[in-house]
DRENMAR-813895 format. One record per residue (C-alpha): x, y, z. Coordinates in pm, whole numbers, padded with zeros to 5 digits, always signed. Example, Ala and Ser with C-alpha at 12.3 -4.5 7.8 and 13.67 -1.06 7.14 Angstrom:
2
+01230-00450+00780;+01367-00106+00714;
***
This chain:
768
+01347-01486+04338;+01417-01699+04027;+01296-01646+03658;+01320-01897+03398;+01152-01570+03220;+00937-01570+02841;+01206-01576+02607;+01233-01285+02357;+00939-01333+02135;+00792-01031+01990;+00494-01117+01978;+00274-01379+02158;-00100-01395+02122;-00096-01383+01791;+00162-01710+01774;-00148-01938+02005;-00402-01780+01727;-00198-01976+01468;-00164-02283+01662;-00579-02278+01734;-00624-02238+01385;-00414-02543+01263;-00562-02785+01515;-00870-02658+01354;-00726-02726+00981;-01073-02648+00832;-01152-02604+00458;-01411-02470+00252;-01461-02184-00004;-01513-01816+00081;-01860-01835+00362;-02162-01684+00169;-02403-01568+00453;-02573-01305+00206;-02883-01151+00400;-02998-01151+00016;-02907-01469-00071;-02629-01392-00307;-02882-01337-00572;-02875-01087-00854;-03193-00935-00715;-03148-00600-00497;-03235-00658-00154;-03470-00439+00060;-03157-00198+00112;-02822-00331+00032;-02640-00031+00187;-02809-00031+00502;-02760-00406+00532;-02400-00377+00432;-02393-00109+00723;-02528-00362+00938;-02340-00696+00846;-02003-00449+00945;-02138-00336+01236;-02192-00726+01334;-01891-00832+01210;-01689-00603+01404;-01874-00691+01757;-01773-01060+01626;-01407-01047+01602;-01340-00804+01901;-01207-01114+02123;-00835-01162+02261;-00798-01438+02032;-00770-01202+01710;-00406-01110+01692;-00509-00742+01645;-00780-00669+01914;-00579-00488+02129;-00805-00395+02403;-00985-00754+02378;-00619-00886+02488;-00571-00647+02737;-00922-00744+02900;-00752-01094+02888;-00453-01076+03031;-00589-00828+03330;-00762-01144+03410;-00505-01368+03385;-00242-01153+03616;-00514-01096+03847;-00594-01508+03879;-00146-01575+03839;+00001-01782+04180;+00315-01856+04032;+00547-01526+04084;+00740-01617+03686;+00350-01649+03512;+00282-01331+03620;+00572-01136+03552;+00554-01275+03204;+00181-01162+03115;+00303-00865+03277;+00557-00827+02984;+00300-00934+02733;+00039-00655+02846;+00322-00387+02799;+00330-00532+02463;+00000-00516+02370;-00013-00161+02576;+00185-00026+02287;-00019-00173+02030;-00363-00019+02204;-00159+00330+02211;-00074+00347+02559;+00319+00409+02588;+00283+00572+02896;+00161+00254+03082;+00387+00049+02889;+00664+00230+02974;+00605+00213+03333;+00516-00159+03327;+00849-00237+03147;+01042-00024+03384;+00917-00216+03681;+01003-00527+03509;+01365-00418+03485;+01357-00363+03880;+01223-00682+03931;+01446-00918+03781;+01722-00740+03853;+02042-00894+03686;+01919-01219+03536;+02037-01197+03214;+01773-01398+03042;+01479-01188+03170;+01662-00815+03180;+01799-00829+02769;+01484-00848+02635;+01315-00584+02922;+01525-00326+02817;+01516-00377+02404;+01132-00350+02483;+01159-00066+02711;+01321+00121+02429;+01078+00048+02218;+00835+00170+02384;+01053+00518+02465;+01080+00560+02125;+00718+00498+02033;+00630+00743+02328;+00857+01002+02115;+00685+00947+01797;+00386+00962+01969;+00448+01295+02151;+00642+01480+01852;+00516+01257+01530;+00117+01261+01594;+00077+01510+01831;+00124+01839+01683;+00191+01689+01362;+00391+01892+01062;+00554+01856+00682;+00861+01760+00843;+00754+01521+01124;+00930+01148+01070;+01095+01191+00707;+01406+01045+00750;+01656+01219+00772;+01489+01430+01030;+01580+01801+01045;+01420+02098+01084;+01091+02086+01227;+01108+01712+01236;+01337+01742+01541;+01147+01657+01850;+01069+01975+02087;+01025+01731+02371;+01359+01507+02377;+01305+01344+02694;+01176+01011+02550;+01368+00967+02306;+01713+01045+02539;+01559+00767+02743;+01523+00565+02429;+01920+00592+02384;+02035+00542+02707;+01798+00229+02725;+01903+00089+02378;+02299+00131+02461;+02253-00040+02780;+02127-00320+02583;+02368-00301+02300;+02674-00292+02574;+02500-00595+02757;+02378-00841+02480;+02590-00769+02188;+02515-01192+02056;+02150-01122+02095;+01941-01174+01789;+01795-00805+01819;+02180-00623+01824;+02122-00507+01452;+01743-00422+01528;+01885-00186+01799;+02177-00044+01604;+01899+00075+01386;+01628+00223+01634;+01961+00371+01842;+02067+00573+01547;+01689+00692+01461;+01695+00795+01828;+02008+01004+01814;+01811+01181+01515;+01520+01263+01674;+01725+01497+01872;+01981+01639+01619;+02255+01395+01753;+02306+01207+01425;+02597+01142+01361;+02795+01332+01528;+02706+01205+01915;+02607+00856+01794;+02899+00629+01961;+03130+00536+01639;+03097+00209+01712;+02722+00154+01668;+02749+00416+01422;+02536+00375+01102;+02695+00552+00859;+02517+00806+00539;+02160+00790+00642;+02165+01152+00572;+02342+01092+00254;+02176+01162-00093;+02226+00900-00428;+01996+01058-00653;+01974+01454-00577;+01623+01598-00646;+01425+01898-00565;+01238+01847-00189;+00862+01776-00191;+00629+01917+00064;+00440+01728+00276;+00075+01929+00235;-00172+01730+00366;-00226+01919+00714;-00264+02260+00532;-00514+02120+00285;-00753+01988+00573;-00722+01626+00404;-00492+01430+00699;-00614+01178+00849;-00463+00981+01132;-00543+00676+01037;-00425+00304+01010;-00310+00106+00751;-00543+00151+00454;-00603+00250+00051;-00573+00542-00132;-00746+00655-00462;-00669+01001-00656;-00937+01087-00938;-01186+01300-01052;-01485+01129-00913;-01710+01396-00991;-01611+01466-01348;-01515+01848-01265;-01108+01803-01413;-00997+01834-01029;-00876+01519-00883;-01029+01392-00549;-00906+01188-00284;-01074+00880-00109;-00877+00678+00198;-00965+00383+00371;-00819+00243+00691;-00844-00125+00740;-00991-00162+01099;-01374-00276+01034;-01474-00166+01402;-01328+00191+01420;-01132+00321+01104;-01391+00520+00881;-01365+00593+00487;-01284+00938+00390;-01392+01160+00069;-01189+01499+00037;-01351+01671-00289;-01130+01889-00484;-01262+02248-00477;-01052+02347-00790;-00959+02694-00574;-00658+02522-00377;-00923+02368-00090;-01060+02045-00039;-01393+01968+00130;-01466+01666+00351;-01777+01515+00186;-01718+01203+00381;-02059+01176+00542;-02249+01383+00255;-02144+01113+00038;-02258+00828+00248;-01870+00659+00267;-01804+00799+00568;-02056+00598+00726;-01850+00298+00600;-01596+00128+00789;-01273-00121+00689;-01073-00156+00322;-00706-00241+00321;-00748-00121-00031;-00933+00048-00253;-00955+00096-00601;-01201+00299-00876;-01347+00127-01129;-01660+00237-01370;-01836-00143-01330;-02160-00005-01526;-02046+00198-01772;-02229+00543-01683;-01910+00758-01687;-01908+00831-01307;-01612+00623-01126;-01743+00386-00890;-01506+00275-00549;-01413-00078-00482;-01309-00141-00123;-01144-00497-00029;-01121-00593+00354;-01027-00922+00561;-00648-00902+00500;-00399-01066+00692;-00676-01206+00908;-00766-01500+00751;-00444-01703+00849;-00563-01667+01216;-00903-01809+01270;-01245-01644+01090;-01147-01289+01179;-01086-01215+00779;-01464-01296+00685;-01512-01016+00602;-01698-00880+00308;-01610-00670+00026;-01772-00382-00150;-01899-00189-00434;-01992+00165-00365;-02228+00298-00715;-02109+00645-00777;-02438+00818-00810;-02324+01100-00987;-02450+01370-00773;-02200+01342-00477;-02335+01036-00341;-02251+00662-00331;-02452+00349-00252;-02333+00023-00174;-02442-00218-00396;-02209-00548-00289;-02557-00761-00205;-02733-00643-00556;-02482-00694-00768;-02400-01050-00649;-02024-00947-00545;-02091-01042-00197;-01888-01296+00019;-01699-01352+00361;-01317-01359+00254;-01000-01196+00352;-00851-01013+00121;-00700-00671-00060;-00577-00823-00362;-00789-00773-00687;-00770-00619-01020;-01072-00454-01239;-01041-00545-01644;-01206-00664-01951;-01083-01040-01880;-01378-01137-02219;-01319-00794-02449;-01694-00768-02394;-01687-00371-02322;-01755-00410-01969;-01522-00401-01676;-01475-00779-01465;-01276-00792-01139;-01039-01071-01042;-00985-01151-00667;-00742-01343-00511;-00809-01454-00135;-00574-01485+00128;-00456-01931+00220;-00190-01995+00474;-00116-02382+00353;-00265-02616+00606;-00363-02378+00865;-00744-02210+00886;-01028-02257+00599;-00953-02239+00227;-01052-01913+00020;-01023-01968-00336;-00955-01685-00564;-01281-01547-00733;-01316-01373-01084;-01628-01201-01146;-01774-01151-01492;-01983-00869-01567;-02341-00956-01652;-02371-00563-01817;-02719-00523-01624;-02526-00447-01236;-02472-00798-01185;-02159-01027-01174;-02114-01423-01198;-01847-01590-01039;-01643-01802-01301;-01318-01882-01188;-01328-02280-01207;-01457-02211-01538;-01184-01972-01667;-00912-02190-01510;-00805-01954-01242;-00971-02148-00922;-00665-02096-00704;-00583-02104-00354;-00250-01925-00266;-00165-01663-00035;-00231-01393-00259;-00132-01004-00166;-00083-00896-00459;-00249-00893-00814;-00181-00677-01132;-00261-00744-01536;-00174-00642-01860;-00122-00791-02212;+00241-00881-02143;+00246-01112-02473;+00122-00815-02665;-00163-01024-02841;-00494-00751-02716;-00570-00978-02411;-00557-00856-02058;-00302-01099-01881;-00289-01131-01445;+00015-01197-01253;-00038-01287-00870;+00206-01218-00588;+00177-01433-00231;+00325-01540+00072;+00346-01871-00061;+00682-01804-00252;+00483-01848-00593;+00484-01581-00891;+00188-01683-01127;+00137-01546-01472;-00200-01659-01652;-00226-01580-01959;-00531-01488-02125;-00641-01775-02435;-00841-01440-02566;-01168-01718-02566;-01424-01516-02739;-01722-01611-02539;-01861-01503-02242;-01625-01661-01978;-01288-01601-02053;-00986-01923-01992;-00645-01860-01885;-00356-02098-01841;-00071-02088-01580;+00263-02023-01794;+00473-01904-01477;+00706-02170-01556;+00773-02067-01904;+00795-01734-01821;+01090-01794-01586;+00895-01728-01255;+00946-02082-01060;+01330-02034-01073;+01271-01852-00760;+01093-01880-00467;+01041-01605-00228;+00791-01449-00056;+00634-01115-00218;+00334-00822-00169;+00329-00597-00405;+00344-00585-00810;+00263-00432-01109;+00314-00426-01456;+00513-00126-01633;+00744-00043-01913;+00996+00073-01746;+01246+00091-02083;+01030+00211-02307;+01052-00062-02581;+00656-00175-02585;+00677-00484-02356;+00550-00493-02061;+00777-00549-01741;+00732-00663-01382;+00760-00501-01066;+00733-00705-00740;+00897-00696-00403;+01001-00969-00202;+00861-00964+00142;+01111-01247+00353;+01141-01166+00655;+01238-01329+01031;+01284-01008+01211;+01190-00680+01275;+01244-00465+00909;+01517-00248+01104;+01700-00585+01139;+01795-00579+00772;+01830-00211+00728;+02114-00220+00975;+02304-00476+00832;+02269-00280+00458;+02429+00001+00565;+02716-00230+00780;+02777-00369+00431;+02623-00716+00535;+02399-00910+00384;+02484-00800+00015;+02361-01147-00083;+02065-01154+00057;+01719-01105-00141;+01540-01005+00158;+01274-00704+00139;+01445-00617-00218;+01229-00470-00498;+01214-00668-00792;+01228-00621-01186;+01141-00881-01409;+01219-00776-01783;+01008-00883-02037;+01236-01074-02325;+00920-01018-02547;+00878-01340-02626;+00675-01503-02338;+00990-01512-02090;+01117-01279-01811;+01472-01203-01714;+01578-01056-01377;+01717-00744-01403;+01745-00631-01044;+02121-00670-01020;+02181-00468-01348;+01928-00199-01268;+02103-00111-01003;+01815-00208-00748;+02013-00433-00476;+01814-00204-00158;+01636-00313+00144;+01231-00188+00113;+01011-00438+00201;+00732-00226-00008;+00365-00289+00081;+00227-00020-00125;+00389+00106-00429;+00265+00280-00738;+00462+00440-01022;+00456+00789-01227;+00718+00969-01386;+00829+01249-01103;+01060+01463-01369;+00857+01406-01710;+01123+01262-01894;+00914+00978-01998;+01074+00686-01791;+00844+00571-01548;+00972+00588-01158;+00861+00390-00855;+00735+00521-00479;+00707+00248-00223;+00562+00239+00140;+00745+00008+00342;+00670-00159+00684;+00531-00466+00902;+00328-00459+01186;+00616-00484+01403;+00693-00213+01614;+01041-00214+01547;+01040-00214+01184;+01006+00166+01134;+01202+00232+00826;+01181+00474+00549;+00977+00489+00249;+01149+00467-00070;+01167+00693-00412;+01361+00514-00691;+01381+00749-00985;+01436+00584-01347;+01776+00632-01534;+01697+00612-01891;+01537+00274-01864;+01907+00187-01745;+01945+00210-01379;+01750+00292-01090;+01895+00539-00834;+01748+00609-00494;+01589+00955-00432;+01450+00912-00086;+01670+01157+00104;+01683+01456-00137;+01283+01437-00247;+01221+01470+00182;+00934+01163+00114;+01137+00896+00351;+00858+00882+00608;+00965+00636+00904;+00605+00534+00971;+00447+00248+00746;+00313+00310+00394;+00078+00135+00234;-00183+00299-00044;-00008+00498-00230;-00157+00731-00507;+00062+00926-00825;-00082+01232-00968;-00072+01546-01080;-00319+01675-00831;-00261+02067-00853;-00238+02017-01228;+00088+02207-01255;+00264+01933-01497;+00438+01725-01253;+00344+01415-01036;+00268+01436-00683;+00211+01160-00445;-00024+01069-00171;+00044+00813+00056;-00185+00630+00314;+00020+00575+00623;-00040+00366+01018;+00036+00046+01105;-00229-00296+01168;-00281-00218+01534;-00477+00082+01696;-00140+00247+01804;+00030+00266+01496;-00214+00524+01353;-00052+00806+01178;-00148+01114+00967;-00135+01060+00568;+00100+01222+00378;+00071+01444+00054;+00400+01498-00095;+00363+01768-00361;+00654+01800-00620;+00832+02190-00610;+00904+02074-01029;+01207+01911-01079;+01288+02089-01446;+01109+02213-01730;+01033+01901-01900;+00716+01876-02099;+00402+01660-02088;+00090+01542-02241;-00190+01419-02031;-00512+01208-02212;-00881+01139-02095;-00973+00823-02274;-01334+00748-02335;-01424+00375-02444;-01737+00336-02654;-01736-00058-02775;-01472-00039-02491;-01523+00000-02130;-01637+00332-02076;-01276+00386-01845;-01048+00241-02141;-00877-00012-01858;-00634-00179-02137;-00631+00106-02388;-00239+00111-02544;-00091+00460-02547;+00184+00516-02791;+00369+00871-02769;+00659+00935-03043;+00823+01246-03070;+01208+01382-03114;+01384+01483-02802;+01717+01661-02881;+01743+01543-03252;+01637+01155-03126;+01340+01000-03176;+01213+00836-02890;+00867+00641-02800;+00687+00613-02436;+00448+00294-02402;+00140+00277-02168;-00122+00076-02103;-00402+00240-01911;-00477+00145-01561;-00455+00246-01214;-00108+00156-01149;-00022-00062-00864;-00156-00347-00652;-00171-00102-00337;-00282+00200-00396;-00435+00370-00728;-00356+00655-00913;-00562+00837-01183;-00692+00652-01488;-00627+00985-01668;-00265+00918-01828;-00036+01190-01766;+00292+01141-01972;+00575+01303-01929;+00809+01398-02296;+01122+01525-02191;+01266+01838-02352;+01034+01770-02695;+00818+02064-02817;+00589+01883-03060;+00475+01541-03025;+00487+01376-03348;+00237+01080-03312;-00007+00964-03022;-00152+00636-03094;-00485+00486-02915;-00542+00123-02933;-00890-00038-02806;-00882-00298-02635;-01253-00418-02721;-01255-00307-03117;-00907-00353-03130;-00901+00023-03361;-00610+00207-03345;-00635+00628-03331;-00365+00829-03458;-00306+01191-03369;-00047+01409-03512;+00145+01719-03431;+00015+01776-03099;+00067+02070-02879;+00254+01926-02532;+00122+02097-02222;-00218+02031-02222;-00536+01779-02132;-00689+01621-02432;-00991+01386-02409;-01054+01140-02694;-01370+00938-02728;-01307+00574-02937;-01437+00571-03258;-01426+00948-03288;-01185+01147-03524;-00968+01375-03343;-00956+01513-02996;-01053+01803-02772;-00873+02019-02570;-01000+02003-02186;-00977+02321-01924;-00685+02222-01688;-00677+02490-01438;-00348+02485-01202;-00450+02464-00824;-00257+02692-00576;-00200+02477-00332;+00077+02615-00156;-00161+02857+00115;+00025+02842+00437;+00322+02627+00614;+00139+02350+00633;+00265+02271+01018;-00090+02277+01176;-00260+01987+01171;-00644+01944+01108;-00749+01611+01133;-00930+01338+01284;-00849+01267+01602;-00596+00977+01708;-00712+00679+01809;
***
């Protein structure tokens, strides 16, 4: 029997979905199919409606030609091998439903399909290279699947594994290694070798082999090796009743019910099956699951999610963005957006229809600010465009009326722009009291618009990327934010390129054979601010030439010494690409050094939301981040890493109440001074929820190094432009300070035990 055979494409539904969608080239703005019209007035019920219009949506794009309907493709293809004469048409939609088997979940069957494959075509060369680099795959994934998810604990996938995080059952994952050197001795030219260099070494380490029974030559040398030695986190999520096997989704941390305990609320990004999630923060080292007493849980979808206070009432309202990545592949990413109204007595209410912030666009890029200084919080949204392919979404920036409503006025302001935008962060980078956005994309474009600080009611922005230095370079990027990451009161940039051709494990190989130095591939990013409208690229100096290929990313300052650090969730949808989260800890606003091995928060699965905050209130920064892959799966518990302390640094940490301002002080400037071993030093910070993916606190928590005293901390609001001055303050403590009133009170902050057990038992939901 003959086989010309299917090549080894990873993926290949997906690849006809974007062919389909450029013959159908079609453009036109975000679809507005409002049940209420899009009008300001509240419809009959806007939640139930949202409900609804989910529900719908959901039944909608459940067909094989949506790259991430699993069991829609399956359907298909059972038909199409059933119907298949020709003996090389079956055999490949045979290969492509093991594929897609490991996407629905279902190693088991896609093991055995693979493995019958491998019989079949016998020797051919063409046909058995990419059988077996699949069948390991899908060993491997049976591994994680069997040791990782099921019967889940702290230690489960954080590279390096050890400890409990060796898997009990080691049968599929010996299978995985004799599968992937079979491969590696038979097609050492094929264009997956590095790929399986990668996942071979992982495999050795899921059963304590690594490195000493790894053969030398495929040997990937220090992946157990420390650069920056810190104290281990704990990975406390099971023990606290708050994991969640979920897929890729958001993550907030804050006090949403204005108790001084911060609360956690996940998304996952699925609209037909992946359910929102509200843990409340008992204060007594528990959590409660107020999901469905809160009415989010009925909720489904949200790549991201962030908090914002759109009304001004002092209860934190939840802003969750869907359609993502789906958009570029037909009208699967009309999907709409919403605004959940915290109610302020545990319950939230979608009000997306009412407050005229309804549309049908893909997206989880946005940013909440005071774009007009007018006291009141706007959101900026930037929509998802592949050039040429699909309909055109044009990014949207919604003023706030100050009476629940919004009006879209992005042509007007300047900003009507149609990239591929996954990522979006501001700040007043110029320093002149104006909030400032910078947009990341797939295009290859950075874009800074500056703010013209127009004093009327719709704010005007021009594009200056080019004078700040941002079209030297084009690359593709995700995620970004705006930090000072040296301390000297300009605001810097983080972003990190997302280039890619292969699998992420592809590059990660090659790193650590000492190829591919040159390459800017998956690096993260920092842009210095030269603090007068220009940005340098400091990546080389910092010390920051790593593979990551970040989707989330947040920052906080993990040893309160007052330089901000970075933790980034890394991953693609690919199966192959499991690599580790990174921790890059902050050298005196000098260098960056990499702390993912010694801080044990490496996880192997894909990050994205990722939260910073001190969430036991003990003085140092934990982190929370929301883990799974795109496709049904690649679920996988969340992770809560909390920080053991890494010294006995000090801290100050601020509520900040606007009054002219927005109520949540997004844009207030923080300026700490105090003396730190006979030196004066200052820490910069301008208030907001950190990254693009993922959100931490909008309570500031700032760490001071050895100081006892802080000399000076200065307020600046960003709506009256006054400037508060405290002096002599206590470190240690919680202080809340209203605008426009003298002084400041102390707050209770109570430290949460929330160390009760081992944390290896898992209590979540249950696996797709």
């Amino acid at each position: 029997m003959k086989f010309t055979f299917f090549g080894n494409k990873r993926r290949t539904l997906p690849g006809l979905v974007l062919a389909l969608a450029f013959l159908l080239n079609v453009h036109s703005t975000c679809t507005d199919s409002n049940p209420s019209k899009n009008s300001s007035a509240p419809s009959k019920d806007g939640h139930q409606e949202m409900l609804k219009s989910l529900s719908d949506i959901a039944a909608k794009i459940n067909v094989p030609l949506n790259g991430y309907a699993a069991k829609a493709k399956l359907d298909y293809l059972d038909q199409v091998i059933a119907t298949a004469s020709n003996p090389n048409d079956r055999i490949t939609s045979e290969m492509r439903k093991g594929m897609i088997l490991l996407e629905f979940g279902d190693e088991v069957k896609a093991v055995e399909i693979f493995e019958r494959i491998l019989n079949q075509v016998g020797d051919n060369p063409k046909a058995r290279t990419p059988t077996l680099y699949w069948l390991g795959t899908a060993y491997l994934r049976l591994a994680e699947r069997t040791n990782c998810v099921s019967g889940h604990n702290a230690d489960a996938c954080i590279m390096p594994l050890k400890a409990a995080g060796i898997h009990k059952d080691k049968s599929p994952s010996k299978k995985a290694i004799e599968t992937f050197e079979k491969f590696l001795s038979e097609a050492p030219d094929d264009p997956n070798y590095y790929d399986a260099i990668w996942l071979l070494n992982i495999s050795y380490m899921t059963i304590g082999g690594y490195p000493a029974k790894v053969p030398k030559k495929w040997l990937l040398p220090n992946l157990d090796k420390p650069e920056y030695v810190m104290k281990p986190f704990v990975d406390k999520a099971a023990s606290l009743n708050i994991m969640v096997n979920s897929r890729a989704g958001g993550s907030i941390l804050d006090d949403f019910n204005n108790d001084g305990f911060l609360d956690l609320i996940i998304s996952g990004w699925d609209i037909g099956e992946d359910r929102m999630y509200y843990f409340q923060n008992n204060g007594n080292g528990t959590f409660s699951d107020q999901s469905q007493a809160s009415g989010l849980g009925s909720f489904t979808g949200g790549l991201n999610i962030q908090q914002t206070d759109y009304n001004n009432d002092g209860h934190l309202d939840v802003w969750v963005l869907r359609g993502a990545w789906q958009g570029q592949s037909g009208p699967y990413g009309e999907q709409p957006n919403s605004l959940f109204r915290n109610n302020g007595n545990g319950t939230f209410t979608d009000v997306t229809f009412e407050s005229g912030l309804w549309a049908l666009c893909p997206t989880q890029a946005s940013n909440w600010n005071d774009f007009n200084q007018d006291g009141w919080l706007d959101v900026f949204i930037g929509n998802e465009n592949l050039p040429g392919v699909g309909k055109t979404y044009s990014s949207q920036l919604f003023i706030n009326n100050q009476d629940g409503t919004f009006t879209e006025m992005a042509v007007a302001a300047g900003i009507d722009i149609k990239m591929f935008i996954k990522g979006v962060t501001s700040g007043d980078y110029d320093n002149d009291g104006w909030p400032d956005l910078f947009l990341s994309s797939m295009d290859g474009k950075r874009t800074l618009l500056r703010n013209k600080a127009s004093k009327s009611k719709t704010p005007a922005f021009e594009d200056v990327s080019t004078r700040a230095g941002f079209n030297e370079e084009k690359y593709r990027s995700f995620p970004t934010f705006f930090f000072d990451y040296d301390n000297d009161g300009w605001l810097d940039l983080f972003v990190c390129n997302y280039d890619f051709d292969k699998s992420l494990s592809y590059y990660y190989a090659r790193e650590l054979m000492g190829m591919g130095k040159d390459e800017i591939s998956g690096k993260p990013i920092i842009y210095h601010n030269n603090g007068d409208g220009s940005f340098s690229n400091a990546t080389q100096s910092l010390g920051l030439n790593k593979t990551a290929f970040s989707m989330g990313s947040n920052f906080g300052d993990f040893n309160n010494d007052g330089f901000l650090d970075f933790y980034l969730g890394t991953g693609n949808p690919n199966y192959q690409s499991i690599v580790p989260n990174k921790l890059f800890m902050n050298i005196e606003g000098k260098k960056f050094a990499d702390g993912t091995v010694s801080s044990r928060t490496g996880n192997l699965q894909k990050g994205h939301g990722v939260s910073i905050a001190d969430i036991d209130n003990d003085g140092d920064q934990d982190i929370h981040v929301e883990m799974g892959g795109a496709y049904r799966g690649d679920g996988y518990p969340n992770a809560l890493y909390l920080n053991p302390g890494q010294n006995r640094n000090n801290w100050i940490y601020l509520k900040v109440e606007g009054t002219k301002s927005n109520r949540a002080s997004i844009g207030a400037k923080i300026t700490v001074r105090f003396r730190e071993n006979g030196v004066e030093r200052m820490v910069f910070r301008e208030l907001n929820s950190g990254g693009s993916f993922g959100s931490n606190p909008l309570r500031r928590e700032i760490g001071i190094g050895a100081a006892t005293i802080i000399d000076e901390i200065k307020i600046t609001w960003p709506t009256s432009g006054v400037t508060q001055v405290l002096t002599n303050v206590e470190p240690n403590q919680l202080l809340h300070i209203i605008e426009g009133k003298e002084g400041a009170a102390k707050m209770p902050l109570q430290t949460v035990n929330l160390n009760p057990g081992s944390g290896d038992m898992p209590m979540c939901a249950p696996a797709k």
